[in-house]
FISERO-513330 format. One line per 2 residues: their letters; for each residue z, y, x of C-alpha. Coordinates in pm, 1 decimal. Each point is the difference from the previous one (the first is absolute). Example, Ala and Ser with C-alpha at 12.3 -4.5 7.8 and 13.67 -1.06 7.14 Angstrom:
2
as = 780.0 -450.0 1230.0  -66.0 344.0 137.0
This chain:
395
xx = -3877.8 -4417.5 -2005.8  -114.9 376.9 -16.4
xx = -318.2 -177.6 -52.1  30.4 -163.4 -295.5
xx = 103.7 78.3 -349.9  224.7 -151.1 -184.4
xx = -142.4 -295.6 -248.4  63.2 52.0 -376.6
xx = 102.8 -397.2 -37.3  278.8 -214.6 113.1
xx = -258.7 -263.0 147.2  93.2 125.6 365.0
xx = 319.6 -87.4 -118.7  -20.2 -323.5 -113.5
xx = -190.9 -114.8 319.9  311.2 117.0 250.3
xx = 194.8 -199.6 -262.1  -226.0 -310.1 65.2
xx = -15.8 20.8 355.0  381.2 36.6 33.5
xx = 18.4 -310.0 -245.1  -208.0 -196.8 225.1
xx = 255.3 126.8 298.0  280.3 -123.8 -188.4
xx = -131.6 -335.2 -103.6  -118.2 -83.9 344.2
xx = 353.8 140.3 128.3  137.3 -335.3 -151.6
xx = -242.0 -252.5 154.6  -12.5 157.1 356.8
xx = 404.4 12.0 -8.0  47.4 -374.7 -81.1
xx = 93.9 55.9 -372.1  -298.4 -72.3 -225.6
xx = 224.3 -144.9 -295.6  118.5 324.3 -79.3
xx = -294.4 189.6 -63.9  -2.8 234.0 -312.4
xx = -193.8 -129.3 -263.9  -185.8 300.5 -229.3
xx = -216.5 -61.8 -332.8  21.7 -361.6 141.8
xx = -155.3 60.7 307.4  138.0 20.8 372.8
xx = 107.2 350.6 57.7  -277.8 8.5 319.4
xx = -309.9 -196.3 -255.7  148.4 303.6 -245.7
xx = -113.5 250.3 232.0  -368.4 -164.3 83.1
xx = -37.9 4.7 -359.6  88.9 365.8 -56.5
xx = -262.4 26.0 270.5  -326.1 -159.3 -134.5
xx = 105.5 104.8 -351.9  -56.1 383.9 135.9
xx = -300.1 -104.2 201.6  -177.1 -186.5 -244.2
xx = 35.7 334.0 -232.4  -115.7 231.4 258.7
xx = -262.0 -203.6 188.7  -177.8 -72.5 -321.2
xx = 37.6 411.3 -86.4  -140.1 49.1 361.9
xx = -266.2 -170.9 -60.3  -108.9 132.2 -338.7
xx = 43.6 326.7 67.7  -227.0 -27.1 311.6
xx = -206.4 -333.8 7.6  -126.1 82.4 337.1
xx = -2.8 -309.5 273.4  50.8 230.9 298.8
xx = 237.5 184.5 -199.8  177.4 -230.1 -124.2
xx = 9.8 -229.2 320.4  101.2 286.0 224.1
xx = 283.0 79.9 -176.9  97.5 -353.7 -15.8
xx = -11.8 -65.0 434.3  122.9 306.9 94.6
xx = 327.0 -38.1 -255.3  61.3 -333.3 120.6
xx = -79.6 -117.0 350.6  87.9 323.7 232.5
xx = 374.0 -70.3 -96.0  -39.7 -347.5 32.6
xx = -203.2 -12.9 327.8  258.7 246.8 145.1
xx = 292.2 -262.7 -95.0  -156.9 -313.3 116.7
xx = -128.1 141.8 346.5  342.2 146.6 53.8
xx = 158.5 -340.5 -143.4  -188.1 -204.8 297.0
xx = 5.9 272.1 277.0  313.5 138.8 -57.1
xx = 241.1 -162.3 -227.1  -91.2 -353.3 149.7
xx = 73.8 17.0 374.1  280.7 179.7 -59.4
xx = 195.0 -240.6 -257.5  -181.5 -294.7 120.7
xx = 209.7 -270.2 163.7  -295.8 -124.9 279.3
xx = -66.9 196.1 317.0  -262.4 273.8 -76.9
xx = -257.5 -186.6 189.2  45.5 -351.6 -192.7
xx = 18.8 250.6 -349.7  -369.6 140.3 99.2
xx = -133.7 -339.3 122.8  87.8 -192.5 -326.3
xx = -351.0 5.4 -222.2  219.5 78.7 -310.2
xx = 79.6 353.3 134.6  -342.9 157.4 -44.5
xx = -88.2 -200.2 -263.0  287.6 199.3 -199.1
xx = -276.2 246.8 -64.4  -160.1 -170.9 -187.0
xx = 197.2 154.3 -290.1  -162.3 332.3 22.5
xx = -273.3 -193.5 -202.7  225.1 -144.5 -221.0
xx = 61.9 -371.1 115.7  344.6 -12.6 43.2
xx = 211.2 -160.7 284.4  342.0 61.8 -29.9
xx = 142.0 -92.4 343.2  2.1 87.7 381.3
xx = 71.9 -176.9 263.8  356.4 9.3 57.3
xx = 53.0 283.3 -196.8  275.3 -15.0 -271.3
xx = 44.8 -401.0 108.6  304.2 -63.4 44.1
xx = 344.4 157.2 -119.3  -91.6 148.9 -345.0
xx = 25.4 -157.4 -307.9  -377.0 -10.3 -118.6
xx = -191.5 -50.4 369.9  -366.0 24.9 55.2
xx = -23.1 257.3 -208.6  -155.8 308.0 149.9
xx = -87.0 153.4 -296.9  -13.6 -198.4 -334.7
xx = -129.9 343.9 -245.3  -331.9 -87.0 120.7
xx = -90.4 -221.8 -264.6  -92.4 152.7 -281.3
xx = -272.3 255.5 201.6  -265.6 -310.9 -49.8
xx = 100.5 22.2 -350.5  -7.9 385.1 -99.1
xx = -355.5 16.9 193.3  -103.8 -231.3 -196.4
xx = 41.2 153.7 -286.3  -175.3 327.0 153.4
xx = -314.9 -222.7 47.3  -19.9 -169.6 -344.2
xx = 118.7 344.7 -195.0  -425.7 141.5 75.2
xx = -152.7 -336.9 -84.3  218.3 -3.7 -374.8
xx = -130.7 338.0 0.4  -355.7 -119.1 -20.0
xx = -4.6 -23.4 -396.7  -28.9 300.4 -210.7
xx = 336.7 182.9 -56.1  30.7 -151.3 -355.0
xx = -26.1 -371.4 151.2  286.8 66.7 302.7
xx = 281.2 -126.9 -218.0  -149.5 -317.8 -17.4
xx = -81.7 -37.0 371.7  341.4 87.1 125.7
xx = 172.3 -186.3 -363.6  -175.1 -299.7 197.8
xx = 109.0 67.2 348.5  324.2 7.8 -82.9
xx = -14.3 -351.4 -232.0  -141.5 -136.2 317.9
xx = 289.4 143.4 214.9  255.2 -164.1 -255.1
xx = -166.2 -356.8 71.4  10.5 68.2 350.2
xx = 329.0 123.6 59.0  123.0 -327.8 -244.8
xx = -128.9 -230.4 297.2  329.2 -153.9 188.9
xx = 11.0 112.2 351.3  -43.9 -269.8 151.0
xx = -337.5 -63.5 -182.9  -114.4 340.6 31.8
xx = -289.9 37.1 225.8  46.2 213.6 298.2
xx = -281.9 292.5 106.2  9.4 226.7 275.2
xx = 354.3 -50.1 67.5  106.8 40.7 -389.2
xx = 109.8 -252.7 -215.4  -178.0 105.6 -341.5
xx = 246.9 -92.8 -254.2  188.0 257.1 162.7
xx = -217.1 255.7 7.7  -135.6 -57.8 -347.3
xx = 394.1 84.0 -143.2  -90.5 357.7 142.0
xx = -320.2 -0.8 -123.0  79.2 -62.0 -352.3
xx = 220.0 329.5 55.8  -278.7 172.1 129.1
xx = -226.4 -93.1 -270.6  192.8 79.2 -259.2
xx = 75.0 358.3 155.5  -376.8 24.1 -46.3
xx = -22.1 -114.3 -303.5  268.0 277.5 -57.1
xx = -186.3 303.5 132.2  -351.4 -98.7 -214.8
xx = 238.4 -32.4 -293.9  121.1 332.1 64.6
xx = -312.9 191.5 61.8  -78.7 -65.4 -375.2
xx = 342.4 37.4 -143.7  201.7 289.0 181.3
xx = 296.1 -48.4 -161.7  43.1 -377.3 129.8
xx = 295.1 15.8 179.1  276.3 61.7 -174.6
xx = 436.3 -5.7 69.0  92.6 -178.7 -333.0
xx = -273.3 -324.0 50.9  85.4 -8.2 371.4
xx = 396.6 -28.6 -140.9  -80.6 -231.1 -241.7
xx = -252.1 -229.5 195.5  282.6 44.2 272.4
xx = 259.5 -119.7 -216.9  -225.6 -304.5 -171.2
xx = -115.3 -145.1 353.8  348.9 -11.7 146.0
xx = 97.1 -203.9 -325.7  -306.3 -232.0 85.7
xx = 92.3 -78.3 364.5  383.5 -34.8 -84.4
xx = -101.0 -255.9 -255.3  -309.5 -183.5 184.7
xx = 22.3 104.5 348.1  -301.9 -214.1 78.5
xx = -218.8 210.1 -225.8  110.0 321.3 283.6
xx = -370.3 -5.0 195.3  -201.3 -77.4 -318.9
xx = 172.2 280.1 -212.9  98.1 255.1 242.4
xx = -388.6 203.7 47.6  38.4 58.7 -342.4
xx = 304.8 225.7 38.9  68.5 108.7 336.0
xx = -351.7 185.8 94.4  64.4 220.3 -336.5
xx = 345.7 58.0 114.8  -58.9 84.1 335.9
xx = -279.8 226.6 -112.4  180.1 166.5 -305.2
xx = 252.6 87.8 257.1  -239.0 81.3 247.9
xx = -219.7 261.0 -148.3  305.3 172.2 -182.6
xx = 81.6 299.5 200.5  355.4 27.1 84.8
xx = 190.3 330.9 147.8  74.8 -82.9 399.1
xx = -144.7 -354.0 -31.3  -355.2 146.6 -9.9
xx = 21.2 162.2 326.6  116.4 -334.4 185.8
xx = -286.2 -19.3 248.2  40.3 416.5 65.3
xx = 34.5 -110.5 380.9  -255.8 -288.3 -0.9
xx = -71.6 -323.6 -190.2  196.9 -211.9 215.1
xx = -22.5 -302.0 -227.2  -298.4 -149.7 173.5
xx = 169.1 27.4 357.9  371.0 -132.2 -118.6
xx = -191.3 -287.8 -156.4  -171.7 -93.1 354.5
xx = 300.2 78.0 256.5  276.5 -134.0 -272.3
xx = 40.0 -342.7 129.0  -94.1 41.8 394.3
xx = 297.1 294.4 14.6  202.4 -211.7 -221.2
xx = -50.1 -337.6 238.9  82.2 250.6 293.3
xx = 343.1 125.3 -177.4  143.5 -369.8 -31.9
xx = -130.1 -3.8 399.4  146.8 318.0 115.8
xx = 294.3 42.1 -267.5  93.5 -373.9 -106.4
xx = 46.9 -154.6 -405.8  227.1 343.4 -142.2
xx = 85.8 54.3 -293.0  -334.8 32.2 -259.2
xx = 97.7 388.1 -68.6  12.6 49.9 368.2
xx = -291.2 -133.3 82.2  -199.2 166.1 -308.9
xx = 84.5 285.8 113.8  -101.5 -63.9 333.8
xx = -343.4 -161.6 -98.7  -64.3 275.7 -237.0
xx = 24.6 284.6 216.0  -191.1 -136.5 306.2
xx = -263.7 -97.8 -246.2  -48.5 340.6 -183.8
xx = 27.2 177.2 326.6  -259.5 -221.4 166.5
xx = -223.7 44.9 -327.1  65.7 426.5 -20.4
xx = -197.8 -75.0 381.0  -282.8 -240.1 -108.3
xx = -63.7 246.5 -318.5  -46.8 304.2 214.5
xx = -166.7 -125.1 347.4  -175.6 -290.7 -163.1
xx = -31.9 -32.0 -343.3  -37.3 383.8 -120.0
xx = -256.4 39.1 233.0  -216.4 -286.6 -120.6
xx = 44.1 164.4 -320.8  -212.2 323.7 111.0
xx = -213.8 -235.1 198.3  -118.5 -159.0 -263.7
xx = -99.0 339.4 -188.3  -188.5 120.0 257.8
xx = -250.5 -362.2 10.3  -51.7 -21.0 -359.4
xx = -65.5 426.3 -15.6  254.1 85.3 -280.4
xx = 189.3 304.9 -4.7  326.6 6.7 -216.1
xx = -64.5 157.1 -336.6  212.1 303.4 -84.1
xx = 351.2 -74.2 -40.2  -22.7 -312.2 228.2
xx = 140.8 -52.1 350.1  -229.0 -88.5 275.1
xx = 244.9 -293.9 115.6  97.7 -194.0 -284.1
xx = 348.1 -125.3 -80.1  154.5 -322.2 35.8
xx = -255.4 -211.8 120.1  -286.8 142.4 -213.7
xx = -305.5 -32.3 189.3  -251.2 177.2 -227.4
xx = 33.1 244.6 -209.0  -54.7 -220.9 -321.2
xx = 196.9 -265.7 -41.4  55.3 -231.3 240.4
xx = 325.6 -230.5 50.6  316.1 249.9 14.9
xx = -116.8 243.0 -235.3  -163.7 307.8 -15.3
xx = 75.5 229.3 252.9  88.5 367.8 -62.6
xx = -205.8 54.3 -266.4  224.2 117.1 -267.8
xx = -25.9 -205.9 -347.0  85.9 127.0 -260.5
xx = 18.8 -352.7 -204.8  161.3 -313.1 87.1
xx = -311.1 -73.5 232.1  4.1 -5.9 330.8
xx = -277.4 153.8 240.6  -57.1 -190.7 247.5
xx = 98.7 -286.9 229.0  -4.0 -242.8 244.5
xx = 275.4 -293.1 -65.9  124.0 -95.3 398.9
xx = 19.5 -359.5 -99.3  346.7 -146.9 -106.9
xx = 73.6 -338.4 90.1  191.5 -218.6 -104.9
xx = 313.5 -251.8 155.6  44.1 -109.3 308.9
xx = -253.1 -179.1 221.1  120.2 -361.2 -95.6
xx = 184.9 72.7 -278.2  -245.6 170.5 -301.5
x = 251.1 135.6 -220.9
């Protein structure tokens, strides 16, 4: 965008990566062929890319907020990231996408309770299906859009990050070191113990938010020891936890915060030639993530079960080129929105609409937006949410 400078880290980056990952783990499940699903650093390719997610967001959220510990700040920047995308998706999902896919007569589609009660995701409560849409003749039916999930989750995370915030700086490790145990003994609860709030099982959201926690637990480490993130440990701590999981795969979701947040984030706030400059046109991360599984549903609808390449390709493209839209009539605008309500004007050398998802000017989710670091720090952010596996299937 002529808008927008270019970001001096690869986190932009590393969020298209995640958003495609989820794209191509979900391309599996919604084409009938769920045993063949890459595994990554143990994980599903699609739980791989959630996790890349809250790592980033836990780093930048928690910089957001210590930067600028301001509730209407702070709480601005979080809404207006997050919900004009979404809203747009799920209105156009019901209104839209439903009567025309839908397999009832438009009348019987609108009459059926569950319709209108789809909306009921804008505030995070997910339902996954409409009436007669996606019901019969794919692979994975009922499924309108199973991304959804992990939006519960990530806001979550926005709500508690203030509250751990309520100690002095010194005592924050301790709050979020005990979030995160507390996370671990959730997300160790079998499924089908684990209780289920607002539409979200918690063992699954508390995987994600040991992720997130230990992102945060990241960025406080690194506002007292600059030189934290470094190539040679992420190699080595790389190397040492794929040894681990080989050997005791079991031990993959009690190990794995340990290594992959300080990977993803070593690799994330290096600044790479080209790979910098990957949200130039937009952060389309946040909109791929949301309109990844509906356009991928419609594909198997409109195109049939191709070959995987085929319809990556396929899925891909409509996704990024629905997302290029959201980011500049939707979620761009939201950006500058939010500016004007909380009365901050970009500091010199910043752009008034921040990059790739970046609500505010300090740190947010995605990272900071074109304010030009010279370190391995990012400005500012505002993660979209990642989410995880499919609706049924948590990766």
């Amino acid at each position: 965008m002529s808008s927008d400078a270019p970001r001096s880290n690869n986190l932009d980056a590393l969020r298209l990566l995640g958003a495609a990952a989820v794209i191509l783990g979900h391309a599996y499940h919604l084409t009938g062929r769920p045993a063949l699903i890459p595994v990554v650093f143990g994980y599903p390719v699609q739980t791989l890319g959630v996790v890349v997610f809250f790592s980033i967001s836990g780093y930048l959220i928690t910089a957001s907020w210590s930067r600028s510990p301001s509730v209407v700040t702070y709480g601005a920047a979080r809404a207006l990231r997050i919900f004009p995308a979404l809203v747009v998706v799920i209105v156009l999902s019901v209104f839209v996408l439903g009567p025309v896919v839908t397999t009832r007569s438009v009348g019987e589609y609108f009459d059926d309770p569950r319709t209108l009660h789809y909306l009921v995701n804008i505030v995070m409560q997910p339902q996954y299906d409409l009436p007669g849409v996606f019901a019969a003749d794919v692979p994975y039916p009922n499924a309108v859009n199973g991304s959804l999930w992990t939006l519960p989750a990530e806001l979550f995370c926005y709500l508690v990050v203030p509250l751990l915030c309520l100690v002095p700086r010194f005592a924050r490790p301790v709050t979020f070191g005990a979030a995160l145990v507390v996370s671990l003994v959730l997300a160790a609860i079998p499924a089908f113990d684990s209780p289920v709030i607002w539409g979200t099982r918690i063992s699954d959201a508390a995987l994600m938010w040991v992720f997130f926690a230990a992102g945060a637990l990241l960025r406080l480490a690194h506002e007292r020891w600059r030189g934290l993130f470094r190539t040679d440990v992420a190699v080595v701590l790389g190397l040492g936890y794929l040894m681990l999981v080989a050997l005791y795969p079991a031990w993959t979701t009690k190990i794995s915060w340990v290594a992959l947040p300080y990977i993803v984030l070593t690799i994330g706030l290096a600044s790479t030639p080209y790979v910098r400059r990957a949200a130039r046109f937009g952060d389309l991360s946040y909109g791929m993530y949301l309109v990844g599984f509906p356009v991928q549903q419609l594909v198997v609808v409109y195109v049939g079960v191709v070959a995987m390449s085929l319809n990556l390709v396929l899925v891909v493209a409509i996704s990024a080129l629905l997302a290029l839209v959201s980011w500049h009539l939707v979620e761009a605008p939201s950006m500058r929105l939010k500016n004007r309500l909380v009365g901050r004007r970009p500091r010199r050398g910043e752009v008034e609409v921040p990059r790739s998802g970046d609500p505010s000017p300090s740190p947010v989710v995605p990272v900071a937006p074109a304010e030009a670091v010279q370190s391995t720090e990012p400005v500012e952010p505002v993660e979209p949410v990642a989410t995880t596996g499919v609706t049924r299937d948590r990766a």
